[in-house]
C-alpha positions in Angstrom: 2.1 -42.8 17.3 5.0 -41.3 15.8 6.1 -40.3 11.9 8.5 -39.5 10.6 10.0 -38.9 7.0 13.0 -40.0 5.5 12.5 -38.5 2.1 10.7 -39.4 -1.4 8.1 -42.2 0.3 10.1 -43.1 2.9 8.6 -43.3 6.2 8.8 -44.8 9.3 5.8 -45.4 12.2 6.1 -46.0 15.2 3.2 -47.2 17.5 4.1 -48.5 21.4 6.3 -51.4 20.6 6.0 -51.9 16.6 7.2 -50.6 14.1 6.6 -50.3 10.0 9.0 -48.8 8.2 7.2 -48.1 4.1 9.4 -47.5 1.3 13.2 -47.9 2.3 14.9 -45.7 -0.1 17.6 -46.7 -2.3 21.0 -45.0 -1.5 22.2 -44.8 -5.2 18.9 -43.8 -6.4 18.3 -40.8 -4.3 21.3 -39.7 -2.9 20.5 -40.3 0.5 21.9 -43.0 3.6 19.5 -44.1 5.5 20.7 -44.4 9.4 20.2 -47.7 10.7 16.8 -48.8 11.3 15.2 -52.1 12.2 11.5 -52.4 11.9 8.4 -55.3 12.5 6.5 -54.5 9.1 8.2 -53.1 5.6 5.8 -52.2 3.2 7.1 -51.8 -0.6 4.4 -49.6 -2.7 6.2 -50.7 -6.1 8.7 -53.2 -6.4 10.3 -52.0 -9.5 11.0 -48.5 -8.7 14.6 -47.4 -8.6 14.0 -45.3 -5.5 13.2 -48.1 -3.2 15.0 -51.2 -1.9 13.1 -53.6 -0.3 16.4 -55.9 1.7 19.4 -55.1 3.0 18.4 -52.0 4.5 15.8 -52.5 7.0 17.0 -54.6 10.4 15.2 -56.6 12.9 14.0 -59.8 10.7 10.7 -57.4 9.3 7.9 -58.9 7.5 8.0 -57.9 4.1 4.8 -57.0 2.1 4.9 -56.3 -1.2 1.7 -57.0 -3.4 -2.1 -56.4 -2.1 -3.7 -58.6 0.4 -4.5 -59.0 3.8 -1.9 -59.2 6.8 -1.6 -59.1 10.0 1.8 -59.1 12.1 1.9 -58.3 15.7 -1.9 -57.1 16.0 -1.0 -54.5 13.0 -3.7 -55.2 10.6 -2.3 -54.5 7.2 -4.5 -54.0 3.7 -2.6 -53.7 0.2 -4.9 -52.4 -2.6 -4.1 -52.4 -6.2 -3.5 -48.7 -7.3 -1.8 -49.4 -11.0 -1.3 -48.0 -14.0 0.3 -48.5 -17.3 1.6 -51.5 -16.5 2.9 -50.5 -13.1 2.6 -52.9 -10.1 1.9 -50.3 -7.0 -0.2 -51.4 -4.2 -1.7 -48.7 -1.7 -0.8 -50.1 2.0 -3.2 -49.3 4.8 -1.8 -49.9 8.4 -4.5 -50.5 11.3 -2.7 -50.0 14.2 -5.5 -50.6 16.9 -8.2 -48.4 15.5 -5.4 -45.6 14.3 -5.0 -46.3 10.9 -2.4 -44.6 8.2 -2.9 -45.0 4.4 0.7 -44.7 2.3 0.1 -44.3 -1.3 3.0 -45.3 -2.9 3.2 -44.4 -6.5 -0.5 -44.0 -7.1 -1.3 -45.1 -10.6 -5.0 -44.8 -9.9 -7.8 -44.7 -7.2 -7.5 -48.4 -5.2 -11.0 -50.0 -6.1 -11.7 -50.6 -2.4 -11.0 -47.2 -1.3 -13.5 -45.5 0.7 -15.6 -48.7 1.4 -16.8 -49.8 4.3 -13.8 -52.7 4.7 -11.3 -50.0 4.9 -12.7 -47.8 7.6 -11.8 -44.4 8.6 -8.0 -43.3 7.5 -6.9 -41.1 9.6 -3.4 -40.3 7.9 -3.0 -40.4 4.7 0.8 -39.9 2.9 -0.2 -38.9 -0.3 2.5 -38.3 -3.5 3.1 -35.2 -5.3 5.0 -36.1 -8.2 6.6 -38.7 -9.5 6.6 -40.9 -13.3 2.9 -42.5 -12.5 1.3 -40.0 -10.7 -2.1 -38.3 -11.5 -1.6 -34.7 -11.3 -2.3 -32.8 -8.4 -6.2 -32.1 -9.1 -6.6 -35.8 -9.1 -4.4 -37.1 -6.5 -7.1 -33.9 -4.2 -9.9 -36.1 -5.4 -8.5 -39.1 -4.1 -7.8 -37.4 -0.6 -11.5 -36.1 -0.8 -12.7 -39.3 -1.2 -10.5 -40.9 1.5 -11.7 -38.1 4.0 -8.0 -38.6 6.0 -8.3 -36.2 8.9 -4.2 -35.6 8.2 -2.7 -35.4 5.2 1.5 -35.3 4.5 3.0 -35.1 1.5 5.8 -37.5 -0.2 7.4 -37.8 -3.5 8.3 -34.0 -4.2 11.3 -32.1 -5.1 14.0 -31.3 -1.3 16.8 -30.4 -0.3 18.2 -33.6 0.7 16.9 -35.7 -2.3 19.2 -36.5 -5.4 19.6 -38.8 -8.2 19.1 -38.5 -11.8 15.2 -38.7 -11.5 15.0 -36.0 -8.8 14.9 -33.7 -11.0 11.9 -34.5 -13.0 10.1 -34.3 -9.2 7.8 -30.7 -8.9 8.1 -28.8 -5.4 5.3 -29.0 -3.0 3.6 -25.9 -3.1 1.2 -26.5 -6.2 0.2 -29.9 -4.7 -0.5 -26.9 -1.5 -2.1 -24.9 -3.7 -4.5 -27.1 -5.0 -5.6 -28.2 -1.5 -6.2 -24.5 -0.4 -3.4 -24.8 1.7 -1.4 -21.2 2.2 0.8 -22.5 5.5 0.7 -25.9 6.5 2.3 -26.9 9.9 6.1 -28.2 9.8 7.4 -30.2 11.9 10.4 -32.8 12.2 8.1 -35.4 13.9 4.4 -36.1 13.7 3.0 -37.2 16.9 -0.3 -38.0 17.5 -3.3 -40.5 19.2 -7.0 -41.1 17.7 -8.2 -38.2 20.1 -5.5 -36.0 19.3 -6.7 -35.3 15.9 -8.0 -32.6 14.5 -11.7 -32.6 13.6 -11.4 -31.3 9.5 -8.3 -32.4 7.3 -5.3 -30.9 7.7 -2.1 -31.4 6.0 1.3 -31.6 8.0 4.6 -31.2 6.1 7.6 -33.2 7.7 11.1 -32.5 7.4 13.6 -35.1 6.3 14.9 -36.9 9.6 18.5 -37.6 10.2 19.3 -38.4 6.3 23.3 -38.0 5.2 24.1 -37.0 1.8 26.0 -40.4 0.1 27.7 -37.3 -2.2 
């Protein structure tokens, strides 16, 4: 499988012939143009944020999900979770692709209910936010990992480079997120590339650089 970032909670992975793209970002919101993807699966974690746009950006005729349930679409089994808070509608999205599964948290109002039982299995990536309006803070988003058990860990949702937009702003920088993991130097990378016996016995948290995204100005 492949991963790569896009910026905010943007992500797309790639697995043999499918593809899920989570989050497309919205240019106007965040200051950054997508280049042209098309995609299988497009997972939106919260409808009503400004940052994301769930048509018009994504090609390929992808099946949309955008509330919890179960899915599947081309042998990708697909489980949204209700993580809300304060009247927010985010779902968590967990992507089985063929035993490899990758949890993307979205704006995390709150622990998913079902997270950690047996029906979700093993996570084995987990793309967990920093910051953002209706995030726990970083202490509580680490107790979530811990309870998840991911055996990789990549951040989303913090303050870049690339990233801009009125709200950017308000977005913290990665390292206390870091900090509060025990991290000191995670590995950087541009993209994450891995199998079920490629990874790594304990957790361990990968930051990935923004791929390919052009400032809209």
């Amino acid at each position: 499988m492949d991963i790569n970032w896009y910026g905010f909670s943007c992500f797309r992975l790639r697995e043999r012939r499918v593809v899920a793209i989570c989050d497309p970002l919205n240019r106007k919101a965040t200051g950054i143009q997508l280049p042209r993807l098309s995609a299988d699966i497009v997972t939106i974690s919260n409808r009503a944020s400004p940052f994301v746009q769930a048509t018009g950006v994504v090609a390929g005729e992808p099946k949309i999900l955008r509330g919890p349930g179960d899915f599947e679409v081309k042998q990708v089994l697909v489980t949204g979770l209700p993580a809300s808070q304060n009247g927010t509608r985010s779902v968590a999205f967990f992507l089985d692709f063929g035993g490899l599964t990758v949890g993307h948290l979205g704006e995390l109002g709150k622990v998913p209910a079902s997270a950690g039982g047996e029906e979700l299995g093993d996570v084995d990536v987990l793309l967990a936010p920093v910051s953002g309006p209706h995030i726990p803070d970083a202490a509580r988003t680490a107790e979530v990992i811990s309870q998840l058990d991911p055996r990789i860990v990549v951040p989303m949702q913090y303050r870049h480079e690339d990233l801009r937009g009125e709200q950017s702003e308000s977005l913290e920088p990665v390292d206390r997120f870091l900090k509060e993991l025990g991290i000191s130097e995670p590995e950087v990378t541009d993209t994450l590339r891995l199998s079920k016996s490629s990874l790594p016995e304990e957790t361990q948290v990968v930051l990935l650089r923004p791929t390919g995204p052009a400032r809209s100005g």
